[in-house]
N, C-alpha and C positions, 0 to 999 in steps of 0.2 A: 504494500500500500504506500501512495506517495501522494501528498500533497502539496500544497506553494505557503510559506509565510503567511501571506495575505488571508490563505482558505481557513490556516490556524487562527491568525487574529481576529478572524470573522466570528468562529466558533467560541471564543472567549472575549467578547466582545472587547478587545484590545485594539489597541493601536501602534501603530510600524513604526521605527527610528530604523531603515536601512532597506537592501534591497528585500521588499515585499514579495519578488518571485523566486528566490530560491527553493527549492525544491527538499521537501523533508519527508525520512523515510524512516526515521528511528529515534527511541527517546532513550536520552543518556545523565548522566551524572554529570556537573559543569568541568571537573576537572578531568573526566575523561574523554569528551567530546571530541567527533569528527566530522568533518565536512557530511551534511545529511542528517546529523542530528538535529534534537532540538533538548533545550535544559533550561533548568529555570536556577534564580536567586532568589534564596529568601532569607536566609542566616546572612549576615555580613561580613563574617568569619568566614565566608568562601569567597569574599567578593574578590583576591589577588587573583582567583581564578579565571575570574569573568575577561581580564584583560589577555589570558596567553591561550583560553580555549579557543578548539579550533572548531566549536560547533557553529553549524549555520546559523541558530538561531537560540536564544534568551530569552526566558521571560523574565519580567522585574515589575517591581512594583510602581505605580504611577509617579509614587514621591521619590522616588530614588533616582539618583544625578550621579553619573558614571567621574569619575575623577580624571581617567585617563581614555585616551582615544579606544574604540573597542570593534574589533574587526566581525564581530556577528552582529546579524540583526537584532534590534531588542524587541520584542513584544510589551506594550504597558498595560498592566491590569490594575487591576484594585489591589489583588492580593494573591501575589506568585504562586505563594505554597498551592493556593486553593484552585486555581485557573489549571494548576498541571495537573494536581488528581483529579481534576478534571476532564483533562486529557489523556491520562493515564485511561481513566474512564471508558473514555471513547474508545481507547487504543485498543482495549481490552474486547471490550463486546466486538468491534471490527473484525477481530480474531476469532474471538471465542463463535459469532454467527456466522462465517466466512465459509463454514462445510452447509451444504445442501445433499438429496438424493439418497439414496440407497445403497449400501455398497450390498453385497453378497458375498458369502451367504448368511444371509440375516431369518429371521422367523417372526412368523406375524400372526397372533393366534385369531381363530373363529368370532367373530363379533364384535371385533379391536376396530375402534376408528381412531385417524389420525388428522390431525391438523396440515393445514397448508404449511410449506417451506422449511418444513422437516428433516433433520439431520438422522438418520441410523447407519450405525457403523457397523463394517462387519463381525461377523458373532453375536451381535445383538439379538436379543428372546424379549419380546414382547408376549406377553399370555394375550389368553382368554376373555373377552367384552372388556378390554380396558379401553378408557377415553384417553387422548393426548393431545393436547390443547397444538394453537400452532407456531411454528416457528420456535419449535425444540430442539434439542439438540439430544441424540441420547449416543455417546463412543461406542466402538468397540466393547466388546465383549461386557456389556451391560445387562443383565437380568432384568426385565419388568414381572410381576407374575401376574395369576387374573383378578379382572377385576379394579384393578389397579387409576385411578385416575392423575394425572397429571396436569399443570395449569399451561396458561403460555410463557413462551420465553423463558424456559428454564431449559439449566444445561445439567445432564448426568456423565459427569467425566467417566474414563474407563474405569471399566470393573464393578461400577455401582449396582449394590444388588435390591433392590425393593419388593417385599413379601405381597401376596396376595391381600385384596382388600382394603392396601394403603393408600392416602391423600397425599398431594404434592400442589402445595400451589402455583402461582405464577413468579416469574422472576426468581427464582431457588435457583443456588447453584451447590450440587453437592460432588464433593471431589474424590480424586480416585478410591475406590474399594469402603466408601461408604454403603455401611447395611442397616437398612427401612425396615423394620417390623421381625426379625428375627425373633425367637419365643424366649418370651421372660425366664429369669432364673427365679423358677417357681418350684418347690418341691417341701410336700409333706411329711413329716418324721415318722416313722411308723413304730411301732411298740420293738420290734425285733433289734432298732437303731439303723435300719435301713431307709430310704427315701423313698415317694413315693407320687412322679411325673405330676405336677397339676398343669393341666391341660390350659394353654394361652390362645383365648378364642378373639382377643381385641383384636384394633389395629393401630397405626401411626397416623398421626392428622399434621401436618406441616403448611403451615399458611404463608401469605405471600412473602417475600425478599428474604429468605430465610440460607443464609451461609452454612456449607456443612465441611468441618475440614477434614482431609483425609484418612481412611479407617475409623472415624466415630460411626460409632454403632447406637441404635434407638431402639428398643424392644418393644412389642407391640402390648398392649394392655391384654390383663389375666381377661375381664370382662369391660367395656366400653373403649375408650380410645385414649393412647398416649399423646399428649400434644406439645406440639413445638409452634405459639405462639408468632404472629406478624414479627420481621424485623429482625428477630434471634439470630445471633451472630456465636460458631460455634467449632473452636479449633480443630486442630488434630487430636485422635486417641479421647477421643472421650464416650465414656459409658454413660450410656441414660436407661434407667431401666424401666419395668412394664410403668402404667397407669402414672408416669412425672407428668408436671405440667412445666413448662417454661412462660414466663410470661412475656408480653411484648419488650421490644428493645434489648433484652439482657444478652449479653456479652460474656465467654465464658471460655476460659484458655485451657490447654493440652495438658490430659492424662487427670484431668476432673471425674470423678464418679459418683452418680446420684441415684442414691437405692428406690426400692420403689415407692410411687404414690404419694411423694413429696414434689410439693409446688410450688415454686419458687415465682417469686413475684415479676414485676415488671419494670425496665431498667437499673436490673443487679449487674453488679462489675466483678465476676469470680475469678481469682486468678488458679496457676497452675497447679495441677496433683490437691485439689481441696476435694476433701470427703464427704458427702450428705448421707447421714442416717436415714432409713426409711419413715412414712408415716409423718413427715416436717413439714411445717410452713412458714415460707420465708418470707419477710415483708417486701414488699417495693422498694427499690434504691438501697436496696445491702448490699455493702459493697465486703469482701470477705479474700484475704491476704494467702498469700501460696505456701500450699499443706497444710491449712487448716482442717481443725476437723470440727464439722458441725455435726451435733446432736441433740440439740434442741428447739424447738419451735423459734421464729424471728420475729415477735410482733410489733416492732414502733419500728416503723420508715425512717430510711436515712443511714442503718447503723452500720458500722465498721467492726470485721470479725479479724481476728487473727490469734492465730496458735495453734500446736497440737504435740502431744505427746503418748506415748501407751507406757504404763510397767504395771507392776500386776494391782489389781484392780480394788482389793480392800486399801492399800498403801494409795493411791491415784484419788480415791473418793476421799480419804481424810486430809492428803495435801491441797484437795481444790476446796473442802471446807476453808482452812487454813486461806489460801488462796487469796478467797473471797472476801476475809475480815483484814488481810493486809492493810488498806487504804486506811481503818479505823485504828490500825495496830501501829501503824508508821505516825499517827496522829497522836496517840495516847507518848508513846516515845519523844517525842517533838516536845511534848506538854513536861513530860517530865524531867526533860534534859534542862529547858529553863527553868522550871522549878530548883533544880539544882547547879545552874550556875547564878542563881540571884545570890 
């Protein structure tokens, strides 16, 4: 893909300092730049770069006034950073909708309709009366099973597998060797001390813009539906198990695991390897620190989690008692340290 200066500045409603017809076919970093790129400034800390790169074209901010003569074109925006993930943006979908057709040999089960301007790659298994909205994209070697619906403009990178019965909505992109509705880790104790299969008859319900990064896995609900909330933004390696709920907005980083039937509210910030007890509910806007381990209910909005430790378990409940009266304990000490130096 190539376009001119001018077609970018158009697109980011910017304006030209230099030749407007250069021809741009690549986006770079400023200090790596070549002839055909395009970069931007937005830290100032990079700006000795802007003068020896050798890319076609810059973006910069409207206030910003070059010190030294500068042999690329500039682009001016409002605001660099945000005009380029901007273009990033574009650059991306360009890409990412750029395959049309059918390769072979692909499968297409009984009763399956498909949308207009459709990507399936070869190896792709489509089941049984599923829907596919149009202008999808599904790779290589993609599993859909039946039944299955899907929205528009969503991409299934390769390998992505999706259970029978699951929702997928529009604008979803889930990346390679992500698995849809696979069967909860459900199982009964039975008297003998063996287990004993409880059957996972739900499915996965995934609503619009919804990011899924590579190999996180979503387990379908034991009875009604696991759901992944509008917006949910959701790393690599992460376990969701049957009947969670995710709620709109939330945000949540690689190798997080959240046991079943815990719901976690909307606009949380989770970071990496954090653990959810089953049966919890987490309030809106929890925001909760890497390895923590939650296991208790989150009811006041707003709150900041962080910690976690195991050692054996009568010794762990009398030091978190202890813990917990610190704040009063460090007070009491404080009181009587000046009592003793009056």
């Amino acid at each position: 893909m190539e376009f001119t200066v001018k077609q970018i500045a158009m697109l980011l409603d910017g304006e030209v300092a230099g030749n407007e017809s250069l021809a741009i076919s690549k986006l770079a970093k400023i200090e790596e730049g070549q002839p055909g790129d395009i970069s931007f400034l937005s830290n100032l800390k990079y700006e000795p770069h802007l003068y020896t790169t050798r890319a076609s074209a810059v973006i910069v901010d409207r206030s910003f006034q070059p010190k030294r003569p500068v042999s690329s074109a500039l682009i001016f925006v409002e605001n660099s950073y945000s005009a380029f993930t901007r273009l990033l943006e574009e650059y991306h979908k360009q890409i990412s909708f750029a395959r049309m057709g059918v390769e072979e040999p692909s499968y297409l089960g009984e009763g399956s309709q498909i949308g207009d301007q459709i990507y399936r790659g070869a190896f792709s298994y489509i089941g049984r009366n599923c829907q596919i909205g149009k202008n999808v994209k599904i790779y290589p070697h993609t599993y859909v099973g039946n039944n299955v619906r899907i929205g528009d403009n969503t991409i299934l990178q390769a390998g992505v597998r999706i259970m029978d019965n699951c929702v997928i909505g529009n604008f979803c992109v889930l990346h390679p060797n992500v698995v849809i509705g696979s069967e909860g880790f459900g199982f009964a104790p039975q008297a003998d001390g063996s287990y004993k299969t409880i059957p996972q008859l739900g499915n996965v319900i995934i609503e619009d813009f919804v990011n899924i990064g590579a190999s996180t896995t979503i387990d379908c609900a034991t009875l009604g539906s696991t759901i992944i909330r509008q917006g949910v933004k959701l790393d690599n390696l992460i376990q969701i198990a049957h009947n969670v709920e995710i709620g709109r907005n939330t945000v949540i980083a690689a190798q997080t695991g959240i046991a079943g039937s815990t719901k976690i509210g909307e606009n949380c910030v989770i970071a990496g390897q954090v653990g959810f007890a089953g049966h919890l509910t987490i309030a809106n806007n929890t925001k909760v620190g890497a390895q923590s381990g939650v296991g208790k209910n989150i009811t006041e909005e707003g709150t900041s989690l962080n910690g976690s430790h195991a050692f054996l378990l009568r010794d762990n409940m009398r030091s978190q008692a202890i813990f917990r009266r610190l704040p009063d304990l460090d007070r009491r000490v404080s009181e009587l340290e000046k009592k003793n130096n009056k």
